[in-house]
Backbone bond lengths (Angstrom), bond angles and torsions (degrees), N, CA, C in turn:
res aa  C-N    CA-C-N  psi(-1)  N-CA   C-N-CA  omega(-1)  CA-C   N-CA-C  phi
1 X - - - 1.466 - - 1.525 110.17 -
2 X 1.596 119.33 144.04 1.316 105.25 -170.54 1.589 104.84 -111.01
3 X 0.488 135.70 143.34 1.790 150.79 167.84 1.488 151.13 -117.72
4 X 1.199 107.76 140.48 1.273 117.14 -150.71 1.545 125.53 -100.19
5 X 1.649 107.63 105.89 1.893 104.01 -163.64 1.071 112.24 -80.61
6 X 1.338 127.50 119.88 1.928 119.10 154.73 1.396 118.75 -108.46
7 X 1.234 108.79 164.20 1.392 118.86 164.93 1.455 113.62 -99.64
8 X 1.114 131.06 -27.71 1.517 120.41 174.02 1.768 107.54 -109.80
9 X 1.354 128.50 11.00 1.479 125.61 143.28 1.450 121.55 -85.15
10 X 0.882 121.38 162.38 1.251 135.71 162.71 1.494 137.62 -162.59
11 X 1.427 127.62 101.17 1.393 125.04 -173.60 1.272 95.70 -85.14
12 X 1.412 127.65 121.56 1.237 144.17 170.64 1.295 113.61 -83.12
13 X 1.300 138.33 -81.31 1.366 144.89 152.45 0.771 135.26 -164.04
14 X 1.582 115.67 146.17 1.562 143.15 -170.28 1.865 121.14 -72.91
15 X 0.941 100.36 114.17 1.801 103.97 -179.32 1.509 105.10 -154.29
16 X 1.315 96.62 134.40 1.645 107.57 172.63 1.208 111.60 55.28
17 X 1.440 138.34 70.97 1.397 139.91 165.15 1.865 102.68 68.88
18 X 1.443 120.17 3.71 1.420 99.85 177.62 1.579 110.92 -122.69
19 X 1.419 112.85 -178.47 1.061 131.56 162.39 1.479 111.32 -108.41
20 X 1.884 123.84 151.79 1.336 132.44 175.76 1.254 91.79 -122.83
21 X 1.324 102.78 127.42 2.189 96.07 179.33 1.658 99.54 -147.09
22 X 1.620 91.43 155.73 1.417 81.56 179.81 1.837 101.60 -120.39
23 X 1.188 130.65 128.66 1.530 134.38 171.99 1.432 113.04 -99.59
24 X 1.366 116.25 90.70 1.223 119.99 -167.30 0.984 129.29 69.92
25 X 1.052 143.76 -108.20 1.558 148.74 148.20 1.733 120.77 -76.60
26 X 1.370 104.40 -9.66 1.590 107.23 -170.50 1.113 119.87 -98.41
27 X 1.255 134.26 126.96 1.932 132.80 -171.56 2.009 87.66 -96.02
28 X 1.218 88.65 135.71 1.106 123.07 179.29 1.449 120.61 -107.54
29 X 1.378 139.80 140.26 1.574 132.06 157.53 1.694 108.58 -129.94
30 X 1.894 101.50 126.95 1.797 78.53 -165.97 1.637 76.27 -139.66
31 X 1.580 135.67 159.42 0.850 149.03 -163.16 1.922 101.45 -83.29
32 X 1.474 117.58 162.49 1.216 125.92 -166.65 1.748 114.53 -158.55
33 X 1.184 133.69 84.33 1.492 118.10 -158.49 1.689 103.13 -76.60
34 X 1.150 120.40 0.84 1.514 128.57 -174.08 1.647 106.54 -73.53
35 X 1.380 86.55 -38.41 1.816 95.76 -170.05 1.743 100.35 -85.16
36 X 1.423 116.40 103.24 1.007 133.18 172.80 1.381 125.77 -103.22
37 X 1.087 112.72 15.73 1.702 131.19 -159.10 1.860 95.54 -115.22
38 X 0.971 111.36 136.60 1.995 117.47 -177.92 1.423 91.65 -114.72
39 X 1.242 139.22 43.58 1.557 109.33 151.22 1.217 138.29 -85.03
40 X 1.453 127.50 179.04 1.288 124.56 -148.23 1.741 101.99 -82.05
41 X 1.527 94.11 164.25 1.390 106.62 -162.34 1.829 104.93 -114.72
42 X 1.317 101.58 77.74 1.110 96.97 -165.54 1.840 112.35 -75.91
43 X 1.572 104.31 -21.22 1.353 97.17 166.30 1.200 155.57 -37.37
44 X 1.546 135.21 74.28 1.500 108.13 -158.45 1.602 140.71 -31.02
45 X 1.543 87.26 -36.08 1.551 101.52 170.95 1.795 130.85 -42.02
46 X 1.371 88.69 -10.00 1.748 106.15 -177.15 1.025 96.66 -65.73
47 X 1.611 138.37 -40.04 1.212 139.57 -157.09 1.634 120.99 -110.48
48 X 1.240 93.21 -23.72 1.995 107.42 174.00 1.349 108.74 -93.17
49 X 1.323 137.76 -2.82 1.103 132.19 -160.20 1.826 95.51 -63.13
50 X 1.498 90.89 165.42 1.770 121.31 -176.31 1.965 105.09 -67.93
51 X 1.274 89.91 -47.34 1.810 88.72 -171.75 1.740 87.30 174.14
52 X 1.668 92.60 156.19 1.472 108.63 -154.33 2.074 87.78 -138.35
53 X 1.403 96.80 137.34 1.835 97.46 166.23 1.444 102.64 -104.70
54 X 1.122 100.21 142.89 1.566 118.32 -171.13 1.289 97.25 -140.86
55 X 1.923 98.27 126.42 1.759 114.00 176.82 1.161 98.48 -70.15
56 X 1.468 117.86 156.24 1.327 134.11 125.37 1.423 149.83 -79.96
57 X 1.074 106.49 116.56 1.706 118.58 -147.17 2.214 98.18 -46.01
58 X 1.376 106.07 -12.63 1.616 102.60 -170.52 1.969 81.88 -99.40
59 X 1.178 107.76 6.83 1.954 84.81 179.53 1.611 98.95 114.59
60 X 1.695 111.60 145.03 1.232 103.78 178.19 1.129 114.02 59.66
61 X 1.395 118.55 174.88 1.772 128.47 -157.47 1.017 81.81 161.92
62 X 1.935 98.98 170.20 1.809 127.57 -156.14 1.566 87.24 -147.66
63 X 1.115 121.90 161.28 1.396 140.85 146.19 1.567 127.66 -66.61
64 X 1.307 86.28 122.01 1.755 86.66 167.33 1.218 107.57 -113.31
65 X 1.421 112.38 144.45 1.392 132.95 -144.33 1.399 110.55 -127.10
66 X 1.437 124.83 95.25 1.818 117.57 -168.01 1.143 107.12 -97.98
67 X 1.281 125.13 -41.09 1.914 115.93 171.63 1.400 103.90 -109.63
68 X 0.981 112.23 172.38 1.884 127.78 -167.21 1.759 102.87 -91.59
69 X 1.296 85.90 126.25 1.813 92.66 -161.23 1.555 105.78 -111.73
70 X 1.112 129.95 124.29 1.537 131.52 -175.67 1.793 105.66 -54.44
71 X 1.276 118.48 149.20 1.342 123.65 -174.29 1.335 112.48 -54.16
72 X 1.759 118.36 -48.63 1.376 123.74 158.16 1.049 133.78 -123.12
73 X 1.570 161.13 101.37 1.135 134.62 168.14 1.228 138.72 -113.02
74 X 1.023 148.48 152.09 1.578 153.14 -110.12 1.791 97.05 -120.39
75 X 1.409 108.05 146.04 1.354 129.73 174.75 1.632 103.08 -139.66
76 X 1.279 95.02 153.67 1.843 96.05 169.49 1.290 109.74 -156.47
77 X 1.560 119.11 144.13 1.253 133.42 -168.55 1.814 95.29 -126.21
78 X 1.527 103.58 100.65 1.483 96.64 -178.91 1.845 118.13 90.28
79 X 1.537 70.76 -151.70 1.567 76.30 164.50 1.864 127.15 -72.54
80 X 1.375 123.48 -13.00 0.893 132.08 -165.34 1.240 131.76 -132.91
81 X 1.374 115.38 153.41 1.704 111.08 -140.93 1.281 113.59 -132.64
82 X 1.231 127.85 112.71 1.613 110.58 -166.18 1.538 91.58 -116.93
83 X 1.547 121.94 167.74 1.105 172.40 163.29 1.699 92.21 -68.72
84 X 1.373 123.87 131.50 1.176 129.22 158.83 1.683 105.13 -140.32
85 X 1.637 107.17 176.60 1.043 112.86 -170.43 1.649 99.94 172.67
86 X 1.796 102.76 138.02 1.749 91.09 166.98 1.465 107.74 -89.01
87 X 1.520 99.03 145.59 1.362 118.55 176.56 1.379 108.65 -148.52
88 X 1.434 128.88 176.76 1.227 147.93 -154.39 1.063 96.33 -74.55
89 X 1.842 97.88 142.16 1.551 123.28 179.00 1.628 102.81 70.39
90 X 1.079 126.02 26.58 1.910 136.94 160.97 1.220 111.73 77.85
91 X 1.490 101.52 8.33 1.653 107.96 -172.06 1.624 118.18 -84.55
92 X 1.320 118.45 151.27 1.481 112.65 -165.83 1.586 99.77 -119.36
93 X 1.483 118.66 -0.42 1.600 102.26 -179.87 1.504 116.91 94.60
94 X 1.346 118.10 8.97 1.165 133.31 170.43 1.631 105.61 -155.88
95 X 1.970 101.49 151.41 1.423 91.43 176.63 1.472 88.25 -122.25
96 X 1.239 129.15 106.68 1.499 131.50 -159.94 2.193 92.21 -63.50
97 X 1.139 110.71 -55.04 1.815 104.68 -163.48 1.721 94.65 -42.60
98 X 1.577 144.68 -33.02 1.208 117.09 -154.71 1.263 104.71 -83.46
99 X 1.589 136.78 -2.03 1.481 129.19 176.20 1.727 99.71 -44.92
100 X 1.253 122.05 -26.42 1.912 112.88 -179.18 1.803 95.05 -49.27
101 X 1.266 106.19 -56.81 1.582 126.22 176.67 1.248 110.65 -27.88
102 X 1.378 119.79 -84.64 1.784 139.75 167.12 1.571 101.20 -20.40
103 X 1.396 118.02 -70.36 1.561 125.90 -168.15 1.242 109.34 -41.87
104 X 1.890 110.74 -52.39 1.539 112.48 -166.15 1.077 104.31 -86.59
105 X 1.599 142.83 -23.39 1.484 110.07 161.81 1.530 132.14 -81.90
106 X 1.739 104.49 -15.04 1.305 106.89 149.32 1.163 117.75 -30.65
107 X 1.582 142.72 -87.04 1.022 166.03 -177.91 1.372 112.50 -27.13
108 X 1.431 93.86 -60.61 2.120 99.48 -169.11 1.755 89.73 -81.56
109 X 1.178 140.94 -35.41 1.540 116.46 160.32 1.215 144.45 -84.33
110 X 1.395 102.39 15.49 2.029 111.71 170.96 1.669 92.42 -105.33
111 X 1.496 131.66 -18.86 1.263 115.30 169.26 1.376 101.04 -115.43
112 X 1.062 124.01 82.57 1.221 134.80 165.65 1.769 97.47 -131.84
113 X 1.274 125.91 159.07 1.599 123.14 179.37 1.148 105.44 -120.07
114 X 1.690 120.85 21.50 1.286 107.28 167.35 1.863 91.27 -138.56
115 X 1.333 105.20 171.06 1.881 111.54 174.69 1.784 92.90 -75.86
116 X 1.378 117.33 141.14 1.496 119.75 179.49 1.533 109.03 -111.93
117 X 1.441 123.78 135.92 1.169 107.42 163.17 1.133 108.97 -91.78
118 X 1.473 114.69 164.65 1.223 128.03 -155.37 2.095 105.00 -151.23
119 X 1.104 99.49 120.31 1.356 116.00 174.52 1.606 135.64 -92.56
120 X 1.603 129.38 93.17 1.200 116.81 -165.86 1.087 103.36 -110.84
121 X 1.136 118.66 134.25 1.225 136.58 -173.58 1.745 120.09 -109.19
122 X 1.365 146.74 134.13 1.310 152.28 -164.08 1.588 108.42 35.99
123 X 1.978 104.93 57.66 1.557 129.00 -146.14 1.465 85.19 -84.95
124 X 1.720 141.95 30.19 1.241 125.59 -179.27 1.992 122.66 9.00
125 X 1.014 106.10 -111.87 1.930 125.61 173.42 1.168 110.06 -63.14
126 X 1.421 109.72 -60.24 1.987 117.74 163.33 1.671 91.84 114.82
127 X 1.306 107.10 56.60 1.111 130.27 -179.50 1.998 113.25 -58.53
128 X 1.702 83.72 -62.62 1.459 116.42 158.29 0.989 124.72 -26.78
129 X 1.770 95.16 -73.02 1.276 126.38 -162.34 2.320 100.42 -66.97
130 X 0.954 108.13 -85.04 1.497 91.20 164.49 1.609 122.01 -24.67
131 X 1.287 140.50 -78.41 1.337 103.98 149.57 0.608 155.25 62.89
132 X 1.652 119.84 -124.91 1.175 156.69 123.74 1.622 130.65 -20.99
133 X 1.541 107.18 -24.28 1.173 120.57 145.63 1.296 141.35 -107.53
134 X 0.997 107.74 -16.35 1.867 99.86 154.81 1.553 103.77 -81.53
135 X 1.337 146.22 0.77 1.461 131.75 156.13 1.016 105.18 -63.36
136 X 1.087 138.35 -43.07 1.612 146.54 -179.23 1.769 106.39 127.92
137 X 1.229 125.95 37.72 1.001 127.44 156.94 1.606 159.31 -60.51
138 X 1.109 158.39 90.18 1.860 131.00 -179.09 1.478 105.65 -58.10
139 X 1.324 102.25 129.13 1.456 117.20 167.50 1.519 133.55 -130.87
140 X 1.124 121.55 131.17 1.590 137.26 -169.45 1.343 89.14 -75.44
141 X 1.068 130.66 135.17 1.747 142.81 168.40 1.425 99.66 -116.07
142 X 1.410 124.86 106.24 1.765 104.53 170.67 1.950 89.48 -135.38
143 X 1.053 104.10 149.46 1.310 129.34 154.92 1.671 131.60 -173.47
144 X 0.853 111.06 144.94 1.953 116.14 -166.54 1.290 122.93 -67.73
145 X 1.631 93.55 7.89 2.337 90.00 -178.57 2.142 90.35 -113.71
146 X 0.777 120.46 128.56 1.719 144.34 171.96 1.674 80.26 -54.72
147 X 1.183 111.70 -70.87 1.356 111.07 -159.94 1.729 110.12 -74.89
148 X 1.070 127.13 25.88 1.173 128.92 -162.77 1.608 102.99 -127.85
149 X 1.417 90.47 -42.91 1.906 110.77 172.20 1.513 108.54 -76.80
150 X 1.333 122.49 -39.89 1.487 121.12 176.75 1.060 121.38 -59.65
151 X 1.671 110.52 -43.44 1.776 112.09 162.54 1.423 123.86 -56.57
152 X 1.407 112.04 -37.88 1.568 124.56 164.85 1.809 108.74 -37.51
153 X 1.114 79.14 -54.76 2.056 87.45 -176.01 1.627 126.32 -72.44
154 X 1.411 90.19 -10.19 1.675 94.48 -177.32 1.281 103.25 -105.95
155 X 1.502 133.21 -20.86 1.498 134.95 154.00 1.376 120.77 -54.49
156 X 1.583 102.75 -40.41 1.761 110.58 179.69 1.724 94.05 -64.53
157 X 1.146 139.50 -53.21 1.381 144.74 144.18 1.346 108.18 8.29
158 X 1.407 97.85 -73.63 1.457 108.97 -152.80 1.405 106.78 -82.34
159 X 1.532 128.96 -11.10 1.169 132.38 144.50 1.566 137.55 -98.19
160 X 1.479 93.51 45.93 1.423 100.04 -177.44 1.866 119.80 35.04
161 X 1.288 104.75 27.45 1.254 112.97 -179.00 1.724 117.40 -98.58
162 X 1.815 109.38 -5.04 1.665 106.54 178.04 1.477 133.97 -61.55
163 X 1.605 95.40 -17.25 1.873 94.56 159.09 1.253 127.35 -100.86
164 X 1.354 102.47 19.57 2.052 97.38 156.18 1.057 123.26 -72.24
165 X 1.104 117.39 156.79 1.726 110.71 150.99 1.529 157.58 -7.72
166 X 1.000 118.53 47.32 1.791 102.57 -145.52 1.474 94.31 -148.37
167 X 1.473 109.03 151.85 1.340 129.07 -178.26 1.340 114.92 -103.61
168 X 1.205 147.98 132.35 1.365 124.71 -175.87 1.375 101.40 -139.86
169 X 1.427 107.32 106.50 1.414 124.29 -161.31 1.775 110.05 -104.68
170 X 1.232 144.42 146.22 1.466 173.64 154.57 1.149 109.61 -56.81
171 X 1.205 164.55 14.34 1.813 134.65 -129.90 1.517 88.84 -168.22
172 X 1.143 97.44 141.35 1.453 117.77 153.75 1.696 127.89 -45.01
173 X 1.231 97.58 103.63 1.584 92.84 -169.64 1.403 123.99 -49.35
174 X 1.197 132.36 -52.01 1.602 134.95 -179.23 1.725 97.65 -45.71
175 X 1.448 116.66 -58.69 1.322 98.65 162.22 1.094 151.55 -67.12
176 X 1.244 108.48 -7.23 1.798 117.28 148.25 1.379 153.77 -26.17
177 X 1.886 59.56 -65.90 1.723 95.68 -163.00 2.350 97.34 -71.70
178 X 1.403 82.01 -35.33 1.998 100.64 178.78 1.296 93.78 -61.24
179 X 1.751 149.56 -44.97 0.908 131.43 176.84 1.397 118.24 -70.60
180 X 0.960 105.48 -33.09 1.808 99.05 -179.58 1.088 120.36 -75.00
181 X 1.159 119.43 -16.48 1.887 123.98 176.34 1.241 115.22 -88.20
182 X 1.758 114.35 -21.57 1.600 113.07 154.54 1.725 114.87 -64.37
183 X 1.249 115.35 -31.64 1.511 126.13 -154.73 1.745 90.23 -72.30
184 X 1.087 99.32 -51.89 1.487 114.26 -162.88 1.523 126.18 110.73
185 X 1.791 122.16 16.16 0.814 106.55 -163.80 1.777 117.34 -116.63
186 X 1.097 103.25 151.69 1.773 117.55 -151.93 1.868 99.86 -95.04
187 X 1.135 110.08 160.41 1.408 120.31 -165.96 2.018 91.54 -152.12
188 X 1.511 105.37 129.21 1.471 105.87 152.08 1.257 112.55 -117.19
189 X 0.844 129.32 57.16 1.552 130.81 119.72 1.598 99.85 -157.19
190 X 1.497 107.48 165.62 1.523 122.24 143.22 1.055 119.47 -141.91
191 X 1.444 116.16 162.31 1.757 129.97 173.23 1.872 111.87 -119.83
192 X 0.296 113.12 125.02 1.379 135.70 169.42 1.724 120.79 -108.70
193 X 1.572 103.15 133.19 1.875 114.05 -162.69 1.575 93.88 -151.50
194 X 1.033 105.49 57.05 1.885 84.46 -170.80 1.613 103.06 -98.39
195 X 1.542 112.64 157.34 0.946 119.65 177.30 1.595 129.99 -48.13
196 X 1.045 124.19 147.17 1.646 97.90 160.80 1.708 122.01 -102.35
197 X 1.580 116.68 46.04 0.947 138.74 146.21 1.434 111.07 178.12
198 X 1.453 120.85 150.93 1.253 109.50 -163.94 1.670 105.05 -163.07
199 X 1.445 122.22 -154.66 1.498 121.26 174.77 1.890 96.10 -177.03
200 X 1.649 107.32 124.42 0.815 118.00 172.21 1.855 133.76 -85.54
201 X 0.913 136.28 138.00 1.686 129.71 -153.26 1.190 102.21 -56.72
202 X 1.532 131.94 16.02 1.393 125.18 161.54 1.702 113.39 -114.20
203 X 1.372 119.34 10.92 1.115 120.41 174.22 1.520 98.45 91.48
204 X 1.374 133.92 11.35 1.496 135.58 -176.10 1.539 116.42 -96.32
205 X 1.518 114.83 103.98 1.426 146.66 -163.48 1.587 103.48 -61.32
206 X 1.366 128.29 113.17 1.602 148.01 -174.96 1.272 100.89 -105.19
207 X 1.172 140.59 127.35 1.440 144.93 -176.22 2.082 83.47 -160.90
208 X 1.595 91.36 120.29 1.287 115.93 175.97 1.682 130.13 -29.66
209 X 1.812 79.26 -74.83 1.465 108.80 -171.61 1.933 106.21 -64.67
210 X 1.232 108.44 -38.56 1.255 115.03 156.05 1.772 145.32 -35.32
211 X 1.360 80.15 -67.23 1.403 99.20 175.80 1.731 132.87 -97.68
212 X 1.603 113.18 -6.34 1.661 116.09 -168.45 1.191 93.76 -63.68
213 X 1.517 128.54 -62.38 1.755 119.27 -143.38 1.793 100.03 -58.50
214 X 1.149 102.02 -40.25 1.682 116.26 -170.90 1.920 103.69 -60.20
215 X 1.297 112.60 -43.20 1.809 114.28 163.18 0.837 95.82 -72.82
216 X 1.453 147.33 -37.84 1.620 122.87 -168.54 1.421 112.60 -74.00
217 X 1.095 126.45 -45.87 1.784 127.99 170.52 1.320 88.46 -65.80
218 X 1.320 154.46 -92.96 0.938 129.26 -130.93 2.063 122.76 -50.46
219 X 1.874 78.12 -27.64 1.874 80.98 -175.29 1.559 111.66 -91.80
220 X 1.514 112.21 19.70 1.061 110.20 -174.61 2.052 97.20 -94.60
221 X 1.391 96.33 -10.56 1.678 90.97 -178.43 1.313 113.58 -88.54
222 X 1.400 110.50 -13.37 1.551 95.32 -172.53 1.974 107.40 -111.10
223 X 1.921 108.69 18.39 1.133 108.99 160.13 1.689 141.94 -93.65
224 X 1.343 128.40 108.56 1.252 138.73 -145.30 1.206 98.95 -37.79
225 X 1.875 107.62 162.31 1.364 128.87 162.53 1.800 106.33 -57.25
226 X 1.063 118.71 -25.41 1.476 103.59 167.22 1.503 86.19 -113.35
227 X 1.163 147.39 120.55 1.391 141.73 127.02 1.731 101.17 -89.94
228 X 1.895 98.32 156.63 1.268 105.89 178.52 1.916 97.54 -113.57
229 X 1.007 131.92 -18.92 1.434 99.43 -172.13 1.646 85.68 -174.97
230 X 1.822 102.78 161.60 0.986 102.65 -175.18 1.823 88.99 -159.77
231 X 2.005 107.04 119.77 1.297 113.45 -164.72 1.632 90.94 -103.89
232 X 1.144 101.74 157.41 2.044 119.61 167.43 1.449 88.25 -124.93
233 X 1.480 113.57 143.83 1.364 117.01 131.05 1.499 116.23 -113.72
234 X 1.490 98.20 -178.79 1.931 95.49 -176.95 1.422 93.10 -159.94
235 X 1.352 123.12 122.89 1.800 120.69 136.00 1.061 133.25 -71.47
236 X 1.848 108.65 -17.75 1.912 99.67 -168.67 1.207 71.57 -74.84
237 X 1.300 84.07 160.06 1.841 141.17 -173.62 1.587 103.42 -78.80
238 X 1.301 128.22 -46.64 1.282 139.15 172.05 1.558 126.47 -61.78
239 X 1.256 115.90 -13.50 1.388 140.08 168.96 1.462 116.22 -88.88
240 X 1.335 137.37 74.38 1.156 118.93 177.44 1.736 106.61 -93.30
241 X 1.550 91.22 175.50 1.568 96.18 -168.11 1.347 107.73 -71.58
242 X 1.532 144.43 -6.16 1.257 120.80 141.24 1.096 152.46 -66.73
243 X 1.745 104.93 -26.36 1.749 117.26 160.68 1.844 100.45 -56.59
244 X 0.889 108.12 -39.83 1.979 108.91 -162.78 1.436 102.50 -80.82
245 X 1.538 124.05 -32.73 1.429 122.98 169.45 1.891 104.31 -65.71
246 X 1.537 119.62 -48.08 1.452 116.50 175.74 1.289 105.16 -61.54
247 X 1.349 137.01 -39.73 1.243 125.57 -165.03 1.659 110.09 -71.81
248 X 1.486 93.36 -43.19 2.067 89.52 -173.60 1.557 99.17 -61.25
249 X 1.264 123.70 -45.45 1.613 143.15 -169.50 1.272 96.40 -41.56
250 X 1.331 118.36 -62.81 1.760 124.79 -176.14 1.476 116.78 -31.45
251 X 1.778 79.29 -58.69 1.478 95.84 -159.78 1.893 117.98 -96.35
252 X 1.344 113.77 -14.90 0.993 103.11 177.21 1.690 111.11 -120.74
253 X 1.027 129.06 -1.19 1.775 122.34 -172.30 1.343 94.71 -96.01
254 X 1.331 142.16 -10.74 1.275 134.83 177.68 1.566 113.34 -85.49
255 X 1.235 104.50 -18.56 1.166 103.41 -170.40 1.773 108.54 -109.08
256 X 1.143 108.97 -48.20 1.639 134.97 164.62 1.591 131.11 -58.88
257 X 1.244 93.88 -36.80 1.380 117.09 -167.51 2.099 109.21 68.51
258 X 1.406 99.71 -136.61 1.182 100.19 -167.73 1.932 128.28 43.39
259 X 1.162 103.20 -163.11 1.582 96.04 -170.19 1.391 122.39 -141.34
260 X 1.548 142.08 140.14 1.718 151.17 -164.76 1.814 85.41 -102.61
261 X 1.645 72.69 135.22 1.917 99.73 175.46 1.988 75.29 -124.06
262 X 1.223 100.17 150.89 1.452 131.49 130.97 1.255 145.93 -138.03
263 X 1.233 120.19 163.32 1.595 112.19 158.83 1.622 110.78 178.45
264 X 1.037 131.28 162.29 0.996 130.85 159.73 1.468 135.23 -17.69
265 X 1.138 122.35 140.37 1.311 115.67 157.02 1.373 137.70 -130.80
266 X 1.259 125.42 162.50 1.641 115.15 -166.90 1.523 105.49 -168.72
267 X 1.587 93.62 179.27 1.613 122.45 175.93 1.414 103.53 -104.71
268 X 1.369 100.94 136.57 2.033 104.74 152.61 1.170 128.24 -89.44
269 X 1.609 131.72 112.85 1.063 101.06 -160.75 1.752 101.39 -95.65
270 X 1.207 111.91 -167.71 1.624 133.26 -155.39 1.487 96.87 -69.39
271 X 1.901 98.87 -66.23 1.653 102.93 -148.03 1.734 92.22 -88.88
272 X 0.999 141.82 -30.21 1.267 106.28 178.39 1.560 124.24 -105.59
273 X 1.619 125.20 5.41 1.508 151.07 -158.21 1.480 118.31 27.71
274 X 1.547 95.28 34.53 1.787 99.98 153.98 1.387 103.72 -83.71
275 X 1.747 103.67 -168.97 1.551 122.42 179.60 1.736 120.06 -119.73
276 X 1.133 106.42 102.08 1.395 105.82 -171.87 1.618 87.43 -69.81
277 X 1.799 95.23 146.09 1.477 120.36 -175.24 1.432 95.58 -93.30
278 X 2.303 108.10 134.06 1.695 81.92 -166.58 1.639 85.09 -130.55
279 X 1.339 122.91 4.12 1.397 127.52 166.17 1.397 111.74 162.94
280 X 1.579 131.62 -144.89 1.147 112.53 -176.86 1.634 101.46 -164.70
281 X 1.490 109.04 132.34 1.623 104.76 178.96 1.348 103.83 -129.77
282 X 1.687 98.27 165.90 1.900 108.66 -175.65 1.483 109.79 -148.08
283 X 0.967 105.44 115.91 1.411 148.08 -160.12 1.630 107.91 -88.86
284 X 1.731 140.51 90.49 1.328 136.95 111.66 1.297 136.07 -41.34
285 X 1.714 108.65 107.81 1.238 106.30 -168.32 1.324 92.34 -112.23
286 X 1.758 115.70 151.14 2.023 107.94 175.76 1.479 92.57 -82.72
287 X 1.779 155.24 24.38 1.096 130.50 171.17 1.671 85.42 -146.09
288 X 1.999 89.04 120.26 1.521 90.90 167.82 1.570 139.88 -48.13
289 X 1.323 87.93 129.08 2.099 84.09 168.15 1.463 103.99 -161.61
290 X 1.542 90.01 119.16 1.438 96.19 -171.82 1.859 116.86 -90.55
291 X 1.561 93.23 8.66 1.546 100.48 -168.29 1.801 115.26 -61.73
């Protein structure tokens, strides 16, 4: 499993369906159905924490809020600095496990000998997408929430990253991706994060299991005669990283060549120094590595 270090995250520990985290200075409690284990909570922090999301037994849940929490405040992994905040569905605006993500396209685009464009697709915050641009990248930013892309832009902000390169697109990705393959235009790399259910700003219904293989050919046309890599992530549960390693395998080493790594990914947490499992991505790279 590969994993992801910060200095201003911290998963402290997991008990009884939750997470203990710390975002900067702020202890956090946000629900987790993975963590099926009830042990004891020896952390004090169980009890001082900042604000905690709590389901509601009819669906959905709200935050409860014990000390007074600034509207946004800032974390950074590296070079780069995002804006956080609780918001709906327990989410804070960062998914701290994909920094594994950040590193490896860091990497394959500072040794690359040419500038790469790079295509993100369901680019939430633009986690990626920053990234991908402080490696020295061009990057496609598209995802279907206005307010999802605007936060994207105020992080690029917050990492002195708003005069790079970058597109920052509104739209429904499947329809995107259909415009760009009329346009003619080529991408070496993409990432891909899509929901495993979702709704596009035209009222157009995304269901995962449904729809990937059909985005995956389609984004296989608009990736260059040299493309270098092409990431999936996945939360459904039904996707493990070997269906998603067979699936890219199918569809892209026959045609591409090169070779799909997967595996899991996760957090370590503090108090017991295992790895909470936090989803799973699979990786086509155009230069073998079987490591």
């Amino acid at each position: 499993m590969r994993e992801a270090i910060w200095k201003d995250y911290e998963l402290i520990d997991t008990s009884n369906g939750e997470r203990l985290e710390r975002w900067g200075n702020k202890i956090l409690i946000r629900p987790d159905p993975q963590i099926i284990w009830n042990t004891e909570k020896k952390d004090p922090r169980w009890k001082t924490a900042d604000a905690r999301y709590v389901r509601s037994k009819s669906g959905g849940g709200s935050w409860t809020v014990y000390k007074k929490l600034p509207d946004v405040w800032k974390v950074s992994y590296n070079d780069l600095t995002f804006g956080v905040k609780p918001m709906g569905f327990k989410h804070t605006g960062v998914f701290p496990e994909q920094a594994v993500n950040w590193d490896y396209t860091d990497e394959i685009i500072r040794n690359s000998n040419r500038q790469l464009n790079v295509l993100n697709l369901f680019a939430y915050t633009g986690g990626a997408t920053l990234a991908c641009l402080n490696a020295g990248a061009k990057v496609c930013h598209v995802d279907a929430s206005k307010g999802m892309v605007q936060w994207a832009k105020e992080n690029a902000a917050l990492s002195h990253l708003s005069e790079k390169p970058v597109r920052w697109i509104v739209d429904d990705c499947v329809k995107f991706v259909r415009r760009e393959i009329k346009r003619g235009n080529k991408y070496d790399g993409i990432i891909m994060d899509p929901p495993s259910y979702g709704r596009g700003p035209g009222g157009e219904v995304w269901k995962l299991e449904d729809q990937l293989e059909s985005l995956i050919e389609l984004c296989i046309q608009v990736l260059s005669d040299d493309a270098q890599f092409f990431i999936l992530n996945s939360y459904t549960t039904g996707l493990s990283p070997s269906v998603m390693k067979y699936l890219l395998g199918v569809k892209l080493v026959s045609i591409k060549g090169g070779f799909v790594n997967s595996d899991e990914i996760g957090l370590n947490v503090t108090s017991s120094g295992l790895t909470l499992p936090c989803g799973s991505t699979a990786i086509w790279c155009k230069k073998v590595d079987k490591n």
